[in-house]
C-alpha positions as CSV (number, residue, x, y, z in Angstrom):
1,X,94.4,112.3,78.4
2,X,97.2,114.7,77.0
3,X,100.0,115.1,79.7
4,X,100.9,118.8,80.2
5,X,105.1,119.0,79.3
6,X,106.9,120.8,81.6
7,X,110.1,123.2,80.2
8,X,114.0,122.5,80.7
9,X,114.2,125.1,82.8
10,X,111.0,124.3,85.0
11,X,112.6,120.7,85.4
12,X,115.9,122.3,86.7
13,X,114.2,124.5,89.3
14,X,111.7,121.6,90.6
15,X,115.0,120.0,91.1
16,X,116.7,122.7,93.2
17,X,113.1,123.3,95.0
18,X,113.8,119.6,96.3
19,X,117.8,119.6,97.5
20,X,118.2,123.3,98.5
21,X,116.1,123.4,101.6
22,X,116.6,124.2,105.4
23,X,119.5,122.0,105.4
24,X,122.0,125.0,104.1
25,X,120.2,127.8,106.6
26,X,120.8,125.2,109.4
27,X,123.4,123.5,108.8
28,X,126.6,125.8,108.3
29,X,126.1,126.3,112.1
30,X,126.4,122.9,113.3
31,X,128.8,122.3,110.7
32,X,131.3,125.1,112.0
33,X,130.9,123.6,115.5
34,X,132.5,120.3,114.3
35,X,135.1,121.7,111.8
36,X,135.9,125.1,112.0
37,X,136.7,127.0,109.2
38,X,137.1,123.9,107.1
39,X,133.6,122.8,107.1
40,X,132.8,123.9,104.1
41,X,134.6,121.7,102.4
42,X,131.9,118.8,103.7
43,X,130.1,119.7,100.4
44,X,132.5,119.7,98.1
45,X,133.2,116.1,99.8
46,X,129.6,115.0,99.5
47,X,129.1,116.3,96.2
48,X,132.4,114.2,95.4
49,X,131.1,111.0,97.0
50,X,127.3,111.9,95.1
51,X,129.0,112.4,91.8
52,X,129.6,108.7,90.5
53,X,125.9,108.1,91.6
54,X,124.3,111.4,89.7
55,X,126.5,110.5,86.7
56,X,124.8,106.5,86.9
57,X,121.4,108.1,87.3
58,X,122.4,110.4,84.6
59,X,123.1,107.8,82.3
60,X,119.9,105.8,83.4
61,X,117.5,108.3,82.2
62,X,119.4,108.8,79.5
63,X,118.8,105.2,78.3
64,X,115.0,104.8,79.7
65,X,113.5,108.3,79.3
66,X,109.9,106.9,80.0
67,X,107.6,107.3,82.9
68,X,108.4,104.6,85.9
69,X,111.8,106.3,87.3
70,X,113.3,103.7,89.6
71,X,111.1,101.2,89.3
72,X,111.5,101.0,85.2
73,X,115.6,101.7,85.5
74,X,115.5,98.5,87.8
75,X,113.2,96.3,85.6
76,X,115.2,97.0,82.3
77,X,118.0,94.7,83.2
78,X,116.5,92.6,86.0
79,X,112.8,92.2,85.7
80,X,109.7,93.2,87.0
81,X,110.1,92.2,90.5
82,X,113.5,93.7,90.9
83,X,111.8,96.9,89.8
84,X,108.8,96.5,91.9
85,X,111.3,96.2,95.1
86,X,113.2,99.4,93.6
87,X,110.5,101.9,93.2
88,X,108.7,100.4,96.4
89,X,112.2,101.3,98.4
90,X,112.0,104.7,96.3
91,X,108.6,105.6,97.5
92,X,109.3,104.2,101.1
93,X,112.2,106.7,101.4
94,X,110.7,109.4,100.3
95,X,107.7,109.2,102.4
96,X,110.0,109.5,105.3
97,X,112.1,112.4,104.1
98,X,107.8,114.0,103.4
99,X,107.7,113.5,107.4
100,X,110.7,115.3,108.2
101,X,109.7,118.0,105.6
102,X,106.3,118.2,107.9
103,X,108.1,118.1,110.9
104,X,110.3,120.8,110.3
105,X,107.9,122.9,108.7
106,X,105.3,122.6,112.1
107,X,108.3,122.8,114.3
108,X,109.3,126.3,112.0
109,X,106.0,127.5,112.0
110,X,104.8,126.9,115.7
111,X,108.6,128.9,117.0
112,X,107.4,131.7,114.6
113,X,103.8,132.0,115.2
114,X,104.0,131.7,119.2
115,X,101.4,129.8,121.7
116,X,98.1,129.9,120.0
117,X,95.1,127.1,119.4
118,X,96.8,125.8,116.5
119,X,99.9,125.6,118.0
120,X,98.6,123.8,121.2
121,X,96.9,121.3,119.2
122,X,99.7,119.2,116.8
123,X,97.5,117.2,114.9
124,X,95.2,120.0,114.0
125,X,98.3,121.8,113.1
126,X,99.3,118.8,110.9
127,X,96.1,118.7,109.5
128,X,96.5,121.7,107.7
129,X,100.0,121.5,106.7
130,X,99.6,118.7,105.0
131,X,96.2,120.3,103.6
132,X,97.7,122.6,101.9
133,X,100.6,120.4,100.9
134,X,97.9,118.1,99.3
135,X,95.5,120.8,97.8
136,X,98.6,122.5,95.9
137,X,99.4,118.7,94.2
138,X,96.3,118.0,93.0
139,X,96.6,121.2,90.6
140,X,98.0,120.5,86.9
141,X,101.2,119.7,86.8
142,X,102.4,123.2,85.0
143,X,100.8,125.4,87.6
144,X,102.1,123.9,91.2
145,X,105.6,123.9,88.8
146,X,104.5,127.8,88.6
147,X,104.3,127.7,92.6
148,X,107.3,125.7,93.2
149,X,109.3,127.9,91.1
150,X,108.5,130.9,92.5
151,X,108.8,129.6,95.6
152,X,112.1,128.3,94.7
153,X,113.5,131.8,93.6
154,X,112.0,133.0,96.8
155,X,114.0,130.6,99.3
156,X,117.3,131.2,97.2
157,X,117.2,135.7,97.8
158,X,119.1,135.2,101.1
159,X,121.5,132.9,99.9
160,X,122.5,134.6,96.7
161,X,122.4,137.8,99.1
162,X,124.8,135.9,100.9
163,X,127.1,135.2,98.3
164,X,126.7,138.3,96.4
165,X,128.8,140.3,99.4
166,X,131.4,137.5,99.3
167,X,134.2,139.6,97.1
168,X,133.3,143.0,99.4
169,X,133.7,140.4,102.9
170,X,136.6,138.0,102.5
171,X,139.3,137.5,104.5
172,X,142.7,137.0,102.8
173,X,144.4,135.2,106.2
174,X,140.9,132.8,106.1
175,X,143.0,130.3,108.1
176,X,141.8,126.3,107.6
177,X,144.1,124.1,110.2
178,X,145.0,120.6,109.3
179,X,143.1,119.9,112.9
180,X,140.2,121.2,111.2
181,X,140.6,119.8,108.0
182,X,140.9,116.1,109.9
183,X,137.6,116.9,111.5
184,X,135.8,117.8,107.9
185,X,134.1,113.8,107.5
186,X,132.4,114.3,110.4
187,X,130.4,117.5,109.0
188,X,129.3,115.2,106.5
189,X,126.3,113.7,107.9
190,X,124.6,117.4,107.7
191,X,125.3,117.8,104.3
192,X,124.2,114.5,102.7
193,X,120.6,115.3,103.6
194,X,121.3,118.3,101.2
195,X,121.6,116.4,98.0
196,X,118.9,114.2,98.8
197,X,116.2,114.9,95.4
198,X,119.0,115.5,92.8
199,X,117.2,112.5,90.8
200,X,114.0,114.2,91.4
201,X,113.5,114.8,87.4
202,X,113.6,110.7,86.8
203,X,110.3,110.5,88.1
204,X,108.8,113.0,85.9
205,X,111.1,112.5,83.0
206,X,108.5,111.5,81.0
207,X,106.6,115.3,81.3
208,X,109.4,117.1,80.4
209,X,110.0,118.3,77.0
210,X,112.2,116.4,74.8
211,X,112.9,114.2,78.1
212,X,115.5,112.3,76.2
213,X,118.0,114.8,76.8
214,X,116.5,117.5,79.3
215,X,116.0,114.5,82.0
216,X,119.8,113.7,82.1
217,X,120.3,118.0,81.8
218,X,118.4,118.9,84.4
219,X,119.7,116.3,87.0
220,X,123.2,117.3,86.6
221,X,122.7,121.2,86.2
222,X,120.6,121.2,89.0
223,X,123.0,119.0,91.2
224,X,126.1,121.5,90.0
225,X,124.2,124.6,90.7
226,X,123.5,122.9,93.8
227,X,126.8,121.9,94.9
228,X,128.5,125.6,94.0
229,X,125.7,127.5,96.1
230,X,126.1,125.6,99.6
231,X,129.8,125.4,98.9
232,X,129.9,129.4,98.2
233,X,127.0,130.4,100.6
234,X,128.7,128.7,104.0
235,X,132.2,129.7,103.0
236,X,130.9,133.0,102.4
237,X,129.2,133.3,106.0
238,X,132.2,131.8,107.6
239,X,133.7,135.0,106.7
240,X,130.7,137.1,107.4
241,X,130.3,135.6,110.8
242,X,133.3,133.8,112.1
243,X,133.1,130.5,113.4
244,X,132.4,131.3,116.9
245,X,129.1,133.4,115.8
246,X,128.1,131.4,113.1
247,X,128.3,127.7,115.6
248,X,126.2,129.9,118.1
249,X,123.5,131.9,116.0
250,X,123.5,129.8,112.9
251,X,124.0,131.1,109.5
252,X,120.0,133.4,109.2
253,X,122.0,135.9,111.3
254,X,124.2,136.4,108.9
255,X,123.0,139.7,107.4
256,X,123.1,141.5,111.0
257,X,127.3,141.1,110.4
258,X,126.9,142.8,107.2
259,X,127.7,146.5,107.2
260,X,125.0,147.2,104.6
261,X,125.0,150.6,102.9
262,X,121.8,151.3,103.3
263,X,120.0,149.8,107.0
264,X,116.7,149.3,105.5
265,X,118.6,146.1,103.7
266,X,119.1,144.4,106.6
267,X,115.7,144.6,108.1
268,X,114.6,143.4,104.4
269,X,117.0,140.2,104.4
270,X,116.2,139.3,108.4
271,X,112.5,139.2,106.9
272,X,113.3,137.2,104.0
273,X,116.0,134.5,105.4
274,X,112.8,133.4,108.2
275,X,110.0,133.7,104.6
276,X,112.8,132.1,103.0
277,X,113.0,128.9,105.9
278,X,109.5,128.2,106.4
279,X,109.3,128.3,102.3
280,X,112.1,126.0,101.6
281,X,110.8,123.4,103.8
282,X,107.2,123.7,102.1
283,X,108.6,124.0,98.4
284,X,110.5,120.8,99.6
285,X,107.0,118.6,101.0
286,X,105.6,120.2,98.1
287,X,107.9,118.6,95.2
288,X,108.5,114.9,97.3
289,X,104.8,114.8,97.3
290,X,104.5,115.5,93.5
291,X,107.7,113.0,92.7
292,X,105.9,110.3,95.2
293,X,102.6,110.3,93.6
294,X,104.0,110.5,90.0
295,X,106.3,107.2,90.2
296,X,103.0,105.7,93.0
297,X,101.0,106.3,89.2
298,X,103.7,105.0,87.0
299,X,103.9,101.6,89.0
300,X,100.4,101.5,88.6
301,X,100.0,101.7,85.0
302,X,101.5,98.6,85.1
303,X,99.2,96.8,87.6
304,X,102.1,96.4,89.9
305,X,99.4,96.5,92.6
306,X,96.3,95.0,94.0
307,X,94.4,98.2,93.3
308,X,96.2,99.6,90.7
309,X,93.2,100.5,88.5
310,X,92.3,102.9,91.1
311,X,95.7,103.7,91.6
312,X,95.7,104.6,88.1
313,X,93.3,106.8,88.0
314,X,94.1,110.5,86.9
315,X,92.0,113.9,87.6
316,X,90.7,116.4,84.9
317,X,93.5,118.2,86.2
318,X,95.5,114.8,84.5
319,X,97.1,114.7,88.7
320,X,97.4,111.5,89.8
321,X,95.0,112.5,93.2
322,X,94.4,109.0,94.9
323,X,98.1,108.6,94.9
324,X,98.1,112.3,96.2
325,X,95.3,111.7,98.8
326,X,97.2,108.3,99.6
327,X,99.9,110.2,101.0
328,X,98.5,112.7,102.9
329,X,96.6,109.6,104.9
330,X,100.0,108.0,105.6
331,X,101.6,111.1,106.3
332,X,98.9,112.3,109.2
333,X,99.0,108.7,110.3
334,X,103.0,108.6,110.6
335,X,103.3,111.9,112.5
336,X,101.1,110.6,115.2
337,X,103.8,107.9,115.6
338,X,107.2,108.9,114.9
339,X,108.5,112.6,116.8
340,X,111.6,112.6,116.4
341,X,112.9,114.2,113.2
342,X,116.5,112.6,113.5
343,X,115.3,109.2,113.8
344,X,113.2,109.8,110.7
345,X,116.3,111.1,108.9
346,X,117.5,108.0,109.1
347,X,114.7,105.7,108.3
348,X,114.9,108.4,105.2
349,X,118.3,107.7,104.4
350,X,118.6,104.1,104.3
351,X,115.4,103.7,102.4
352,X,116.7,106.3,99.5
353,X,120.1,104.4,99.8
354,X,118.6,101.1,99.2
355,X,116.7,102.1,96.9
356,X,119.4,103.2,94.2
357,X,120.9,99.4,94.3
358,X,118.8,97.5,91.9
359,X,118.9,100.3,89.2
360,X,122.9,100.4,89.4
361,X,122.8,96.5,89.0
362,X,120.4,96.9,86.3
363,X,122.6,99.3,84.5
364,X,125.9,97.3,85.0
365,X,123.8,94.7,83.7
366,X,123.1,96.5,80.1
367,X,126.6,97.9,80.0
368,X,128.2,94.6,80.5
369,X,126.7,93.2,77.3
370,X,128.1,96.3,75.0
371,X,131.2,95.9,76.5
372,X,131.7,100.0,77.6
373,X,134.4,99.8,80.2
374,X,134.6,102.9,80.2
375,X,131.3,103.6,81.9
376,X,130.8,100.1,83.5
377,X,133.9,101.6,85.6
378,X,131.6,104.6,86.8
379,X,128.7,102.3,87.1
380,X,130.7,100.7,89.5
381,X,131.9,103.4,91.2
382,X,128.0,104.7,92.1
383,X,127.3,101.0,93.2
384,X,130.0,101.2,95.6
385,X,129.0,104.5,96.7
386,X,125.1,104.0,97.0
387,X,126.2,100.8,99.2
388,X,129.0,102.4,101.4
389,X,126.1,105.5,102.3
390,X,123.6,102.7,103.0
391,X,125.7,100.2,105.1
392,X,126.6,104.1,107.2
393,X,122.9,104.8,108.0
394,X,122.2,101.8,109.1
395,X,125.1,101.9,111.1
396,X,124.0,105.1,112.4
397,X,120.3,103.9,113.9
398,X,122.8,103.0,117.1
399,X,125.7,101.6,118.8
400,X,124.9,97.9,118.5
401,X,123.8,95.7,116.1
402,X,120.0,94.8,118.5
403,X,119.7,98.5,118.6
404,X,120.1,99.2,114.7
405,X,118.0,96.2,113.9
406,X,115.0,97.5,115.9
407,X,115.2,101.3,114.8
408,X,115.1,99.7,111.3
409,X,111.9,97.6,112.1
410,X,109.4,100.4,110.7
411,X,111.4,100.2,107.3
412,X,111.0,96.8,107.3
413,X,107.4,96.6,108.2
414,X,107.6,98.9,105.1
415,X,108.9,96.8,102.5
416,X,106.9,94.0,103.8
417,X,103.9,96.1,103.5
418,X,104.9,96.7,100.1
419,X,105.1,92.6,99.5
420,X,101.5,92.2,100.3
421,X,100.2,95.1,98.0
422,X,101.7,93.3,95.4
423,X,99.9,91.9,92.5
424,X,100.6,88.0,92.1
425,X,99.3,88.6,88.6
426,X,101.6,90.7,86.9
């Protein structure tokens, strides 16, 4: 069956869809609680400490275009079982950051719609979020990329509102204290969760047009564009708002600070900064579940699995929909166990984390027989970065070493999981 190809452009706003999400509407606030004025800066920091790893990912669909993402960057330089491990971690991760994406979205959704039947009742309320989430990926490929990116221009009018008033709003004496500035790595945590999806395009490099060189394009374009609108957005309602306001109300009530010339603007932007919340969470579910079930599909093309010929198995739509369905089952199934969104965070985290290690030894692998020092530096560089982030959320499941061991246990009854689904005859 023909694949549908998806535009350079398309590819760079599935990518946003994925990293700009609730995180920037929620997190200036707690942010500005932690380090004042200066918090801002905790994306310019985690776009630094990103950068060596979206430059290795960069080069790693440069070099393997095809369909596979992790899996296939890992198996180029260390085999099939290394890959297997590396797209199992992959899909593992992201499964977990599709449960905080549902949790955030029912939590969004029940504080805006009020006590009713659906409200009252969680599973029927997860029922049809993840309904929805599932109907909308089982459409081709170039129409829920329609959807995403008009729900990704959507979630972006507050925030390019919010910039837009920067030059009319900003404060000349904006003082940043060294205090403040001391405080800045511990904002971080709030924005790494932002970034999260900047490789999104790896998975479904192999759809987009001329992929060879609009893969690599649209992970660092989208990961730049990324980077300057949180940066600009919470530095611009730090003026707006003031720290004070902005730790207490959060940065959606930004526009009532605004003197706006005309007042039927502010209504207009309080209306579309809550669309634009419940819509960036739901653009976000939407475009892990699509990345998911693409690389699920990839891995069983090549009969990674037990039942990879079902696996396998595409609809007239060309959507990989057992994959799809697969998800949705697991999803319902995980919300019934795991409530709290912050301990799924981190389960999230460490998975993605992990995940990235095989494919940077893979690389360093290749780049060690041509002899390129020059990039086998910034291989390096990711390796040590991708480890460093991983080693801090496990750190982060607790205080002690029992208690981090056992908050990691459903990860690890993950990837053993993901050793028993494995075909012995690949």
């Amino acid at each position: 069956m023909k694949q549908h190809k998806i535009s350079l452009s398309t590819a760079i706003l599935l990518n946003l869809n994925i990293m700009i999400g609730s995180g920037i509407l929620i997190g200036p606030g707690s942010m500005a609680g932690i380090a004042g004025n200066a918090s801002f800066l905790a994306w310019l920091m985690v776009a630094a400490l990103f950068l060596p790893i979206v430059l290795g990912t960069v080069e790693l669909s440069r070099r393997f275009p095809g369909a596979g993402g992790f899996y296939l960057y890992a198996r180029q330089g260390l085999g099939r079982t290394a890959g297997f491990v590396s797209g199992w971690l992959y899909l593992v991760g992201y499964m977990f950051a599709l449960l905080v994406e549902f949790m955030a979205l029912r939590k969004t959704l029940t504080v805006m719609m009020g006590a009713n039947w659906l409200t009252l009742h969680p599973f029927a309320f997860d029922l049809v979020i993840v309904g929805v989430t599932t109907g909308l990926n089982l459409m081709t490929l170039k129409a829920l990329g329609r959807v995403l990116n008009a729900l990704t221009i959507t979630k972006m009018i507050p925030l390019i509102a919010g910039i837009l008033v920067l030059p009319f709003i900003f404060n000349f004496s904006f003082p940043i204290t060294g205090t403040e500035i001391a405080m800045v790595p511990y904002a971080m945590p709030m924005a790494i969760f932002g970034y999260f999806g900047f490789e999104y395009c790896c998975s479904i490099s192999h759809l987009i047009e001329d992929s060879e060189k609009n893969a690599p394009r649209a992970i660092l374009i989208g990961f730049i564009l990324t980077a300057l609108i949180y940066t600009l957005f919470n530095f611009s309602v730090l003026n707006i708002m003031g720290v004070k306001n902005l730790s207490q109300l959060g940065a959606p009530a930004f526009g009532d600070f605004v003197a706006w010339p005309i007042p039927q603007i502010a209504v207009l932007l309080s209306f579309l900064i809550s669309i634009a919340s419940v819509l960036a969470i739901f653009a976000g579910a939407n475009g892990m579940m699509n990345g998911n079930s693409i690389l699920a599909h990839a891995m069983a093309e090549e009969k990674l699995f037990h039942f990879s010929p079902a696996l396998a198995q595409l609809s007239r739509h060309g959507r990989p929909w057992i994959a799809t369905l697969l998800q949705a089952i697991v999803s319902l199934i995980l919300l019934n166990y795991i409530t709290d969104i912050d301990y799924a965070f981190s389960l999230c985290n460490l998975g993605i984390f992990t995940s990235f290690i095989l494919p940077f030894v893979s690389l360093l692998v290749i780049q060690q027989r041509s002899r390129n020092y020059g990039k086998i530096l910034l291989t390096v560089l990711g390796l040590v970065a991708v480890m460093s982030l991983a080693v801090y959320s496990f750190i982060n499941f607790g205080a002690t070493m029992q208690e981090r061991i056992i908050k990691a246990i459903p990860l690890m009854v993950a990837v053993a999981a993901g050793g028993l689904i494995l075909s012995k005859e690949y």
